[in-house]
VOTORLUM-296536 format. One record per residue (C-alpha): residue number from 0; x, y, z. Coordinates in steps of 0.5 Angstrom, whole numbers, m for minus. Layout:
<pts>
(pt NUM (X Y Z)),
...
</pts>
This chain:
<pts>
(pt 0 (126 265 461)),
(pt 1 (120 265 464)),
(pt 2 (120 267 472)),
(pt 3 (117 261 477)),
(pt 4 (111 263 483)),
(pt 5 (110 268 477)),
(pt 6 (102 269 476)),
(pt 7 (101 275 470)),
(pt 8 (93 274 471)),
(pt 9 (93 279 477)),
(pt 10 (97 284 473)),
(pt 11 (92 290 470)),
(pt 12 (93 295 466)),
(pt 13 (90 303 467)),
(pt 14 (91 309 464)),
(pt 15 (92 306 456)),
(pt 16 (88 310 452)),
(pt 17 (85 307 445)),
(pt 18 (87 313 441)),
(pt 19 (91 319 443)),
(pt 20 (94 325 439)),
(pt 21 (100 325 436)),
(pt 22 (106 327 440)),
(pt 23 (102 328 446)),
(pt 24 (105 325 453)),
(pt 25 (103 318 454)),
(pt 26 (102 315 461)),
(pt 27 (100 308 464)),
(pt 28 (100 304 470)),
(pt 29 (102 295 470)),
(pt 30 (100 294 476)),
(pt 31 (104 288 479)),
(pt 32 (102 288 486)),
(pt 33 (100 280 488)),
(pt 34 (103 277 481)),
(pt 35 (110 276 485)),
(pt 36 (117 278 484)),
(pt 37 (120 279 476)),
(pt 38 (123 282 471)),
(pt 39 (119 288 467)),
(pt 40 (120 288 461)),
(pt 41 (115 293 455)),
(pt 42 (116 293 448)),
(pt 43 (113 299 443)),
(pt 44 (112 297 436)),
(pt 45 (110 304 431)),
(pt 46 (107 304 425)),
(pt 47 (113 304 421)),
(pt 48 (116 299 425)),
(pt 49 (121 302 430)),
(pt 50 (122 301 436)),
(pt 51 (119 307 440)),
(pt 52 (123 308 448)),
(pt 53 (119 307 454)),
(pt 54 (121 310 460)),
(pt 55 (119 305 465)),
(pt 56 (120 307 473)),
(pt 57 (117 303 478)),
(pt 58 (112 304 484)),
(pt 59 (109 302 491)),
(pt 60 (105 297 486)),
(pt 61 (108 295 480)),
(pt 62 (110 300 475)),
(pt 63 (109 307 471)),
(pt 64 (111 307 464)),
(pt 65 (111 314 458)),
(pt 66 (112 315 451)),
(pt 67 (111 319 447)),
(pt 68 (108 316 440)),
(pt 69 (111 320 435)),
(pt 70 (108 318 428)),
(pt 71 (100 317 426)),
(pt 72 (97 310 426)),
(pt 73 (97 304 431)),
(pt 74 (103 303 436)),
(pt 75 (104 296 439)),
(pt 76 (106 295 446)),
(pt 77 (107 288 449)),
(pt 78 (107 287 456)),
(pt 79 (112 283 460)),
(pt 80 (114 280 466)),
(pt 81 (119 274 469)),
(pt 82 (119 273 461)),
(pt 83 (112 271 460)),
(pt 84 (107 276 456)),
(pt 85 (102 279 461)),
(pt 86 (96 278 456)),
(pt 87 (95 273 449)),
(pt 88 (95 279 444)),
(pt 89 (99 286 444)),
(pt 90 (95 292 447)),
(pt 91 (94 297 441)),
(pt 92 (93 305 441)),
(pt 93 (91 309 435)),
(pt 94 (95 316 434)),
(pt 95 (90 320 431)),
(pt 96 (92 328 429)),
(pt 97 (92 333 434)),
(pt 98 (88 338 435)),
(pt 99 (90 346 436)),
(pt 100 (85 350 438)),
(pt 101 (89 357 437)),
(pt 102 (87 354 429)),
(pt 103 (79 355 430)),
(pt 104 (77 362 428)),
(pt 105 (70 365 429)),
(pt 106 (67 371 426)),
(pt 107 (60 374 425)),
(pt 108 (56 379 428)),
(pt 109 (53 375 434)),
(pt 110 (60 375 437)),
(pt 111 (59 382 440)),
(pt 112 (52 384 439)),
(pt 113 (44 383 438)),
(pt 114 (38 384 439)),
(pt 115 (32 382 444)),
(pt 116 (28 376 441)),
(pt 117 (32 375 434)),
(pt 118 (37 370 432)),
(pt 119 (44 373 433)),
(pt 120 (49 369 428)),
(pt 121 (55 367 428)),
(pt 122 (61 362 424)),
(pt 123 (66 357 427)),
(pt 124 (71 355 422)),
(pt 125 (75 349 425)),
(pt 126 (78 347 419)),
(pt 127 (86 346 420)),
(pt 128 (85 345 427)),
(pt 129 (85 337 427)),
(pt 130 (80 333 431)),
(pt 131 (77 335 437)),
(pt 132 (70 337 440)),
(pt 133 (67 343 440)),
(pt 134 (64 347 445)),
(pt 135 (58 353 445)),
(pt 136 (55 356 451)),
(pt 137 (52 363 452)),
(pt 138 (52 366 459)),
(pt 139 (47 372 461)),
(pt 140 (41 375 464)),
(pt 141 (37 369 461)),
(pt 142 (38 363 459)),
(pt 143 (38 363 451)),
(pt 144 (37 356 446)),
(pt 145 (43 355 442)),
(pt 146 (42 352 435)),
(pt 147 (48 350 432)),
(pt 148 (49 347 425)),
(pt 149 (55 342 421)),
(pt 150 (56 345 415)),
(pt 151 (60 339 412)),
(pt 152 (66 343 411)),
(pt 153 (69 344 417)),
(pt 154 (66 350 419)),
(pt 155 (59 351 424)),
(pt 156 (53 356 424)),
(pt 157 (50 357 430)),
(pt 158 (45 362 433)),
(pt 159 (43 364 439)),
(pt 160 (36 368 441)),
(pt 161 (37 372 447)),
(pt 162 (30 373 450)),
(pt 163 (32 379 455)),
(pt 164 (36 385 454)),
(pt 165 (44 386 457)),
(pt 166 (51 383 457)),
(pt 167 (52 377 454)),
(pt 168 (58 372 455)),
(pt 169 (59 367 449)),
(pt 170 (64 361 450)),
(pt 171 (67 358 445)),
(pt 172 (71 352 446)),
(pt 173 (75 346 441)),
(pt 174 (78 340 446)),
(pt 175 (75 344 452)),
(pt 176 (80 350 451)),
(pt 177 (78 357 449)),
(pt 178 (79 358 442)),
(pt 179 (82 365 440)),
(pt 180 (78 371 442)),
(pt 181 (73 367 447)),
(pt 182 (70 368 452)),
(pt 183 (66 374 447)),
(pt 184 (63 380 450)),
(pt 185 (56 381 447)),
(pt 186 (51 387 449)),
(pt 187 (43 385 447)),
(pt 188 (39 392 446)),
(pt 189 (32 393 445)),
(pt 190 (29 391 438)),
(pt 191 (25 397 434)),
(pt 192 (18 398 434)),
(pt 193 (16 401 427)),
(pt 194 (9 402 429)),
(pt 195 (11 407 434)),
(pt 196 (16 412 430)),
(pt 197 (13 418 427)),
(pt 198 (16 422 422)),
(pt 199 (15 430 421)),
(pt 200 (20 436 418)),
(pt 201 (18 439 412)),
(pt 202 (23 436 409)),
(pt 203 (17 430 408)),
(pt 204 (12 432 402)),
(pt 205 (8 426 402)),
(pt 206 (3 429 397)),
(pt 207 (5 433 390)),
(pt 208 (12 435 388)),
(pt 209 (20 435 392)),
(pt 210 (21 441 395)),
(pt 211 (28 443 393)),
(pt 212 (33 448 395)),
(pt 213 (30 450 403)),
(pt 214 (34 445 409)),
(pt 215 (30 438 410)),
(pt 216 (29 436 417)),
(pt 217 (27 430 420)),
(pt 218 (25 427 427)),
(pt 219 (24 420 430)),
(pt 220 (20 420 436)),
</pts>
């Protein structure tokens, strides 16, 4: 029965999101301020089939409504009010897989030390931890240029190139939460200069034979 002095196009939806993780909290607000006075009614369909329970309180200005989509794929949700549908085509949400950031590892030796003016490289591995966005930031006395490559696999190559010496703090996150073992502490040292080493002892015979059983002894200056 459709309710009399009942207008639904001043009914709005907000709040309901295309796609969401699977068993995640799901909230959206009808808002039936100025559509007059009627019955509220949501029907949620899920990919199976089965109905799924909503729980429907209401507000100053019409109505809050969760669930929580425990299945992957497309739910339904048809939207009434004084028994008249709220909009010609039920709305749609996409239960995608979830994400798990304590899933994603990282390792190499970029992660905890470098050295000036060289690449220093490091592995994300994000295989197992579902769908989600990840993020790389590098934090120090200069600001180094990152490079990071999709390797097609689910894992990442990502390089940084610390321009000055010091302390270097590397963020790594996976849907905006740090991932086990970040932020990572890295430590950038000065590079080698070999045009600069001398090396002298009498353990170093650049000309004849080895001199063997007398104590070799050698200095880097």
């Amino acid at each position: 029965k459709v309710e009399p002095n009942v207008d639904v196009s001043k009914i709005k939806v907000d709040g309901l999101e295309p796609t969401a993780p699977v068993n995640s909290l799901q909230q959206f607000r009808v808002i039936t301020h100025g559509a007059g006075k009627a019955e509220f009614a949501v029907s949620i369909t899920s990919p199976s089939g089965s109905k799924v329970k909503a729980h429907v309180i209401p507000t100053h200005e019409g109505f809050l409504v969760n669930f929580t989509p425990t299945q992957l794929g497309e739910y339904l949700l048809g939207i009434s009010f004084g028994g008249e549908p709220i909009s010609h085509k039920p709305f749609r949400l996409t239960c995608l897989t979830g994400s798990d950031p304590l899933k994603v590892k990282a390792s190499g030796p970029g992660l905890h030390r470098g050295i000036v003016n060289k690449p220093a490289e490091f592995m994300i591995d994000t295989r197992g931890a579902g769908q989600g966005g990840l993020g790389v930031t590098v934090e120090g006395p200069c600001e180094a240029a990152i490079n990071c490559r999709d390797n097609g696999d689910g894992t990442c190559s990502v390089a940084y190139l610390p321009t000055e010496i010091g302390d270097y703090v590397i963020n790594i996150t996976f849907n905006n939460d740090h991932i086990p073992g970040s932020p990572y502490q890295a430590i950038v040292v000065p590079g080698v200069d070999f045009t600069k080493i001398k090396v002298s002892g009498n353990g170093i015979q650049f000309h004849g034979k080895s001199v063997c059983n007398k104590r070799s002894r050698m200095f880097l200056t």
